[in-house]
C-alpha positions as CSV (number, residue, x, y, z in Angstrom):
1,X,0.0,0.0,0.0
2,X,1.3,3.5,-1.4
3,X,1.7,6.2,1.6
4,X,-0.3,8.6,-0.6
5,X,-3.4,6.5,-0.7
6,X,-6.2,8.1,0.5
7,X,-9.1,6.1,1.1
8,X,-11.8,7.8,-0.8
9,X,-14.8,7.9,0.9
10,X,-14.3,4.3,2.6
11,X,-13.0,5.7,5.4
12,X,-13.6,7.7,9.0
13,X,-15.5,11.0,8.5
14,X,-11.9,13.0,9.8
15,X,-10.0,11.1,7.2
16,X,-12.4,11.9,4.2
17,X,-12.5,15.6,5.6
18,X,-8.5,15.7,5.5
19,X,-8.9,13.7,2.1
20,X,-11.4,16.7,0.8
21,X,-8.7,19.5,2.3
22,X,-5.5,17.8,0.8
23,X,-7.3,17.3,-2.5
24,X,-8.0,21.3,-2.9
25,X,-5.0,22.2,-1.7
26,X,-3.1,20.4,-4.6
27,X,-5.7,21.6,-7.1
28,X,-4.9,25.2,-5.9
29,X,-1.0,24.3,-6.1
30,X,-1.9,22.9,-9.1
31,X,-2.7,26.7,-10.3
32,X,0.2,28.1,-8.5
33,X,1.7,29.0,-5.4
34,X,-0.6,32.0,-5.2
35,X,-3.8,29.9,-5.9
36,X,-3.1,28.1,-1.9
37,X,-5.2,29.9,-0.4
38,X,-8.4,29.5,-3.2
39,X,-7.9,26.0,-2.7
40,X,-7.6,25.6,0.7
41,X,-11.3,27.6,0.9
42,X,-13.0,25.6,-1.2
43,X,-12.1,22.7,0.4
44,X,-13.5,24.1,3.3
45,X,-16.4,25.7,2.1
46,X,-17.4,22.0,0.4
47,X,-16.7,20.7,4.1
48,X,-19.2,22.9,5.4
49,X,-21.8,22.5,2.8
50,X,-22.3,18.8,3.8
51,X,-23.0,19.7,7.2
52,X,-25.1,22.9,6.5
53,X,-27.3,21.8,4.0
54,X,-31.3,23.5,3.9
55,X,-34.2,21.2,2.8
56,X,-34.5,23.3,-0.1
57,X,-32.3,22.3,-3.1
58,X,-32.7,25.6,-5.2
59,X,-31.5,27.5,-1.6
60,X,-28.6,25.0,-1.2
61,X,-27.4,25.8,-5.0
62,X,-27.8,29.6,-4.5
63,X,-25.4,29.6,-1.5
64,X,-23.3,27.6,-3.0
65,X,-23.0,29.5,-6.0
66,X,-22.8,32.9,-3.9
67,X,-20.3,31.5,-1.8
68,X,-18.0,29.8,-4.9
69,X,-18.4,33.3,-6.8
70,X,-16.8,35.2,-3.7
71,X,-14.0,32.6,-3.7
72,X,-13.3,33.4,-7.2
73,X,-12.2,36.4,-6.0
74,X,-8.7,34.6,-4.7
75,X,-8.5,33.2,-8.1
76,X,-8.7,36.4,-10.1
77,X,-6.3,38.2,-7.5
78,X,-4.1,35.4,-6.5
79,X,-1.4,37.8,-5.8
80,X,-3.0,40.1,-3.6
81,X,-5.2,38.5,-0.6
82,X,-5.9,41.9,0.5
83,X,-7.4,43.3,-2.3
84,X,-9.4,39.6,-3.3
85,X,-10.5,41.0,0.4
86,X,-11.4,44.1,0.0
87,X,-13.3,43.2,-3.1
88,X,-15.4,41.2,-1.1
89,X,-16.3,43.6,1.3
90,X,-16.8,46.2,-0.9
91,X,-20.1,44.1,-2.0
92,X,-20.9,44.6,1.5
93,X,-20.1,48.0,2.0
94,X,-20.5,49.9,-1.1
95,X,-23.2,47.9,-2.6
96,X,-25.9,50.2,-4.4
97,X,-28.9,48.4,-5.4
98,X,-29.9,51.3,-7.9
99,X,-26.9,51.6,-9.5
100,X,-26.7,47.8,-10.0
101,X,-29.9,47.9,-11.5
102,X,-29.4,51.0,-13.7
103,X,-26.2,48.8,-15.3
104,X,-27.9,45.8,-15.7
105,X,-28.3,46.2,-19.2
106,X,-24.7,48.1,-19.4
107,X,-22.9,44.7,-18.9
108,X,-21.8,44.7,-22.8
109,X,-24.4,41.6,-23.4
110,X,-26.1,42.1,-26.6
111,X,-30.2,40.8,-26.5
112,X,-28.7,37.7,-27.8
113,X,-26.6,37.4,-25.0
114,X,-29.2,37.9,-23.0
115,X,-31.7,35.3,-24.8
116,X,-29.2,33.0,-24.9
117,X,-28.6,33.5,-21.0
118,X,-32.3,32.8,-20.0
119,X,-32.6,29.7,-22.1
120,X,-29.7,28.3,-21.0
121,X,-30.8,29.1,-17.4
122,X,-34.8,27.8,-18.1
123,X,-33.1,24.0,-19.6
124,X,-30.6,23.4,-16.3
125,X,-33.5,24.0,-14.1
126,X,-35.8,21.8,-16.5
127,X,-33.1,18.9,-16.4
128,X,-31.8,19.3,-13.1
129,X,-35.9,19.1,-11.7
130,X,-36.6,16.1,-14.0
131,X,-32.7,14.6,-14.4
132,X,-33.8,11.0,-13.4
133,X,-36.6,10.6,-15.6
134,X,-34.5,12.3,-18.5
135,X,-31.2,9.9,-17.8
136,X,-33.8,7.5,-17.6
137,X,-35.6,7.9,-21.0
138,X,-32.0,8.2,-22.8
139,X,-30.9,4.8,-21.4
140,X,-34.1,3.1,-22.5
141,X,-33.9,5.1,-26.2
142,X,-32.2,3.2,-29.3
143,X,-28.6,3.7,-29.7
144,X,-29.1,6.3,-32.8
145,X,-31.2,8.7,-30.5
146,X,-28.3,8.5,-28.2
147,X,-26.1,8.8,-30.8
148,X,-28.3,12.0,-32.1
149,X,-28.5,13.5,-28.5
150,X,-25.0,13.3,-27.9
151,X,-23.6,14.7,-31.4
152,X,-26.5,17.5,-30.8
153,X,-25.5,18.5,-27.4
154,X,-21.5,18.4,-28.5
155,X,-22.6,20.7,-31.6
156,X,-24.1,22.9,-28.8
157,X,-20.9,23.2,-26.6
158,X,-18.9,23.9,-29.9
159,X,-21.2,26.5,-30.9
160,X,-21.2,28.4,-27.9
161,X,-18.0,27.4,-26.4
162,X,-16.4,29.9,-29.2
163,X,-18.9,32.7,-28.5
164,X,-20.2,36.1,-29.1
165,X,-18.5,38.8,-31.3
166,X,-16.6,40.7,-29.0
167,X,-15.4,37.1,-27.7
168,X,-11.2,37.1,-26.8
169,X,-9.7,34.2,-25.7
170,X,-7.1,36.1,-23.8
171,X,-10.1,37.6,-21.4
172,X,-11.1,33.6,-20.4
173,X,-10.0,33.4,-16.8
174,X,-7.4,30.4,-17.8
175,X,-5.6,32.4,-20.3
176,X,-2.6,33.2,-17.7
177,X,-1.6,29.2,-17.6
């Protein structure tokens, strides 16, 4: 048996918790030195999440996704913790509901942006309520369905994987790897 093995989730509840920690700690080392500390709170955050969850899903995903978009924060600014910092507490502090409002529409999407935004949000909340009986009815379909849904929804991700006219590939958050 290797020193570095794990366990997975076969093991105590304080071993799987050091598991989850060491695992985002190497994906943030993975990034860089200066991704540590982005790693090292998501692990903890995903922790916490088990423990804390609501009875309402939607709720559940919500927080989640309120608290992963703060932690992105670390990620953008890797190099300064203070100012990932004071970026999140600027929400807090200097957070103008009118303004945001007012620039809603001042976020350089164009309408198809925007169309494009709603429909994709409307068809994850349509899967995501009905997954099992949709997993379901692709298993049970004949292999060319499968075959159509799957070259269909790859046609999709090509499509709008390269997107948008004013798209740059040096603005994707990756581009500094």
């Amino acid at each position: 048996m290797s020193i570095f093995h794990f366990g997975g989730n076969r093991c105590s509840k304080f071993r799987k918790a050091i598991n989850v920690l060491i695992t985002f700690l190497l994906s943030g080392l993975w990034h860089g030195i200066n991704y540590v500390l982005w790693g090292i709170f998501h692990g903890i955050f995903v922790l916490f999440g088990d423990k804390f969850k609501t009875k309402f899903k939607w709720l559940n995903r919500v927080i989640v996704f309120i608290v992963v978009s703060f932690l992105w924060s670390f990620f953008i600014w890797p190099e300064s913790m203070g100012l990932a910092l004071s970026m999140i507490g600027s929400v807090f502090t200097k957070f103008d509901f009118n303004l945001f409002s007012q620039n809603i529409l001042k976020l350089g999407l164009s309408l198809g942006d925007y169309i494009v935004l709603v429909i994709g949000t409307i068809i994850l909340f349509i899967f995501d309520g009905n997954s099992n009986k949709i997993t379901t009815k692709i298993k049970n379909s004949s292999v060319e369905a499968r075959l159509t849904i799957f070259l269909s929804l790859s046609l999709l991700v090509l499509v709008f994987g390269i997107y948008g006219i004013g798209f740059n590939v040096s603005d994707f958050i990756y581009s500094k790897f």
